[in-house]
N, C-alpha and C positions, 0 to 999 in steps of 0.2 A: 504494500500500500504506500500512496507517498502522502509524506507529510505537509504534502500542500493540498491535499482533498479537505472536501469541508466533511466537518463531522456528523455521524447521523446525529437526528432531532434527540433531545435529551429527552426522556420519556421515564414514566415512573418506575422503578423498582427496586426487586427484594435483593436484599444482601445478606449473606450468612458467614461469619465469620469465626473459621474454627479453632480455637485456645487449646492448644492439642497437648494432651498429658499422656505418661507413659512412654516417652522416647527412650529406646535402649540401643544397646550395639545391636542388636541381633535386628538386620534390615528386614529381612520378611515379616516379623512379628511387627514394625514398625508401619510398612505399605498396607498390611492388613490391620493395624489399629485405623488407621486413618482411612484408608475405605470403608471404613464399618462408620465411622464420625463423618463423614461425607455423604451415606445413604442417610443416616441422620441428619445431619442438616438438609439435605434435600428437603425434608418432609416439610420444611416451613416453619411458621412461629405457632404461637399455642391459637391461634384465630386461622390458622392452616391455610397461611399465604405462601404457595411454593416457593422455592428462592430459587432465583433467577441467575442469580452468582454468589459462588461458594469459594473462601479464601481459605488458603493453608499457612502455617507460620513459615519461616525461614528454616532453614534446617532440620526439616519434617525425619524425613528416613534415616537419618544416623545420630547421634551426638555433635554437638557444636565443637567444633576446639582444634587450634593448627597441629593438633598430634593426629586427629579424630579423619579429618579431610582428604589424606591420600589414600585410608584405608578406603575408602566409602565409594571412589569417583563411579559416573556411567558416562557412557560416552551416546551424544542425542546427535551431535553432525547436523544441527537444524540450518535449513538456508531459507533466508525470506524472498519471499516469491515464488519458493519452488515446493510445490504439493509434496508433504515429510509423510511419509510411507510407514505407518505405526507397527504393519506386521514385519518388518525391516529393522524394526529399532533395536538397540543394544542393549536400552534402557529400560531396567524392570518398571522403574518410578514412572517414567512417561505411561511403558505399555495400561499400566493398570489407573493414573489419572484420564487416558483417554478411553478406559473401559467403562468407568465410575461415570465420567462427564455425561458417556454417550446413553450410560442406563438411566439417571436420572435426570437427562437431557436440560442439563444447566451448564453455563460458562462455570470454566474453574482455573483458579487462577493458583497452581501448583506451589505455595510457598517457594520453598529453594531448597537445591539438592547440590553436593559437590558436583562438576560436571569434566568430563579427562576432555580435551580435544584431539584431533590427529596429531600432534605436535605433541603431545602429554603434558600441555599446562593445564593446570587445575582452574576453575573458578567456582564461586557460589553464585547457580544459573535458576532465575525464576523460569516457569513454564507454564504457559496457556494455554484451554482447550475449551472449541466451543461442543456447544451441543451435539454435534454430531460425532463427537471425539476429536475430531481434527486437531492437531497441534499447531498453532497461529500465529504465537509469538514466543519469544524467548527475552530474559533483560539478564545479565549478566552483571554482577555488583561493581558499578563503576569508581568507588569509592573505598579503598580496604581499609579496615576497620585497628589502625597502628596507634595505639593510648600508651602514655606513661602518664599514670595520677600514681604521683606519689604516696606512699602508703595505703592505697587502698587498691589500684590494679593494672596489669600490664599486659597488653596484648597486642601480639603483630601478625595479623589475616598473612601479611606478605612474606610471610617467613615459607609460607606451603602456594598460598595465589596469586593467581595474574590478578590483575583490574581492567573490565570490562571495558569497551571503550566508542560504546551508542550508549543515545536515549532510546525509548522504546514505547510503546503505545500502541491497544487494540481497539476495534471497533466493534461494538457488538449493536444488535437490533433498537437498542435501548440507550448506548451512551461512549463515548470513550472514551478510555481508561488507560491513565497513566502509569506506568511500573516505575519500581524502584529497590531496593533493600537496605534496610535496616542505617547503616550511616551514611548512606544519600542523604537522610532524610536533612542532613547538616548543613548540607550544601542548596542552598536557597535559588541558584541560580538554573537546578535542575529543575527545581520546581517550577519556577518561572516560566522556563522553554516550553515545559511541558503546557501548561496554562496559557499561554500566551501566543502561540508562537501562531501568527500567519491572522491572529485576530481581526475580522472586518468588525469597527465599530458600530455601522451601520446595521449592524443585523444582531448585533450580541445577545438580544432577548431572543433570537428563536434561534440563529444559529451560532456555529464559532468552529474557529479551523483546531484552537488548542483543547486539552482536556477536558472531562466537565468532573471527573475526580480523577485521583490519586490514592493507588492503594500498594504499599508498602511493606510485604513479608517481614518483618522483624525479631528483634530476639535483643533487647538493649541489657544489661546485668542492673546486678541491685546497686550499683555506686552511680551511674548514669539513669538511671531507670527512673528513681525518685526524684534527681536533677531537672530532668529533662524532656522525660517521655510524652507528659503531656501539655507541656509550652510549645516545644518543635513542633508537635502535629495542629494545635491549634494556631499557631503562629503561621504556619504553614498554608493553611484553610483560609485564613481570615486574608493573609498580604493579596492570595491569586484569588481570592472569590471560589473556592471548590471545596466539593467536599473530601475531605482525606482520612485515610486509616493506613493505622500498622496492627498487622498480625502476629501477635508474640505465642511462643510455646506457653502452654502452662509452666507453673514454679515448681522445681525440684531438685530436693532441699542438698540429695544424694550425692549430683552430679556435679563434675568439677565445675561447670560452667553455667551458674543459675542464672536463670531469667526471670527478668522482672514480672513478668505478666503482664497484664491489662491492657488487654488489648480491646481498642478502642476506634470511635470514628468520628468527626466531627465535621459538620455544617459549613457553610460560605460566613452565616452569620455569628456563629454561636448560640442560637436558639436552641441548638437540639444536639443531646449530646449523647453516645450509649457508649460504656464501657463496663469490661467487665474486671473479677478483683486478679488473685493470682493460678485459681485450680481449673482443670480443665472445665472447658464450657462452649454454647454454642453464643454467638449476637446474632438474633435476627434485627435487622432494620429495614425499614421503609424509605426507599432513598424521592423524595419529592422535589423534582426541578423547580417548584418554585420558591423557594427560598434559595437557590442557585439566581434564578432571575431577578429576584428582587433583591438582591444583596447587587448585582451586578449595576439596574435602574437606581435605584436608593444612593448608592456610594459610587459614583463611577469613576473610580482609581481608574478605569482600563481607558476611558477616553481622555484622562485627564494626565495622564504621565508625561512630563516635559522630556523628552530625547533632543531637546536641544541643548539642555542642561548638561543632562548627564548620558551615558551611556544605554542603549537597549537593549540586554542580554540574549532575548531571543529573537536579533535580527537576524541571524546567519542561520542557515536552516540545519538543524542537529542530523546528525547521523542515525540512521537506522537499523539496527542488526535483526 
């Protein structure tokens, strides 16, 4: 697809977001927790509104951690534009998100899985799949995740991965959706492209060439978590007019690498807000464009940004993998 097409009309729908518990080494006991939490959320919220799209965390099938990542990789070879041939695949993770997708005929947007290339660099690669299983998009973590906080934690993603190097975005019946993982979400200027980029002001209430959300596989730990987690996503929502979420594993307690949880999604406005606390769980939500639209009529940052001032970060048109 290119990223100068206008996007389809934003239209209402369900979103399910799954705070997934029970991640072990053992990968098959992990693909089959998570499809069996995927045929569950499918089913909808307790008023039995199907969901429409169903979100996985970051690091669904293996343990989080640069010791954890070379044991884990699959190799997917995904090329955009070119029909990815699922009975072909390498990939256990893909074969069975595009089994699940295509049974309970919803988009599913595959949290992240280590991913091996031809080359054998590693990355942490999100994976998309519409309805029909098809496999559509892929975003690959453009951003690795290299912390020293003193005295509380130390972590280098780049000691075992490459860094991803597109932005990425699908189109589904209903809206398109921005990808991203977990310390993207830091980087403001990815947001932005995504939000922005090719915007006619002229039509922003019914149509728009940028995102109309942003949704974010994550896994932030408990020193960042508390910090952080939810100023970034709301801060995030509120600058580009969208709505955004991060999907974090459930909390556990066990593992070298705990996650904060709460995974959460927020509004253009801030009117509406659904998060959940740290154990596994599902979020249904109701995603309604208009508070997307009125947030955009009401406040209109998008017409009003001086680029003679300063600089327009999504002039140059992003790359797409």
């Amino acid at each position: 697809m290119s990223q100068l097409a206008t996007a389809p009309t934003f239209k209402p729908f369900n979103l399910a977001l799954i705070q997934l518990g029970g991640i072990t080494s053992d990968k098959n006991a992990n693909l089959k927790h998570a499809r069996e939490m995927i045929l569950k959320a499918a089913g909808g919220s307790e008023d039995g509104k199907k969901a429409d799209l169903i979100v996985l965390p970051e690091c669904f099938n293996s343990p989080y951690g640069v010791d954890h990542f070379p044991n884990y990789p699959e190799r997917i070879e995904f090329k955009a534009g070119h029909k990815y041939d699922i009975e072909k695949s390498q990939s256990e993770s893909v074969k069975m998100l595009s089994a699940a997708a295509k049974e309970v005929g919803a988009w599913i947007i595959g949290g992240s899985i280590p991913e091996q290339d031809t080359d054998d660099r590693l990355y942490n690669t999100c994976t998309v799949y519409s309805p029909q299983g098809d496999l559509v998009a892929i975003h690959r973590k453009v951003h690795l995740f290299d912390i020293d906080i003193p005295g509380k934690i130390t972590f280098k993603e780049s000691e075992t991965l490459s860094a991803g190097t597109s932005t990425n975005f699908f189109d589904t019946d209903f809206a398109r959706i921005g990808l991203g993982i977990c310390y993207d979400v830091r980087f403001p200027e990815m947001a932005a492209i995504a939000a922005r980029k090719g915007l006619n002001p002229a039509t922003l209430l019914t149509q728009c060439i940028g995102c109309h959300a942003l949704i974010y596989p994550s896994a932030f730990n408990m020193t960042t978590g508390p910090m952080h987690w939810e100023l970034l996503q709301r801060s995030r929502a509120v600058d580009n007019q969208i709505y955004f979420s991060m999907c974090s594993p459930a909390r556990d307690v066990t593992s070298n690498y705990i996650a904060w949880g709460h995974t959460m999604i927020v509004d253009p406005m801030q009117v509406g807000f659904s998060g959940a606390a740290e154990d596994e769980t599902i979020i249904h939500v109701h995603i309604d464009p208009k508070t997307f639209h009125e947030a955009r009529a009401g406040i209109p940052v998008t017409t009003q940004r001086r680029f003679d001032v300063y600089v327009d970060v999504a002039a140059s048109e992003p790359k797409e993998k």
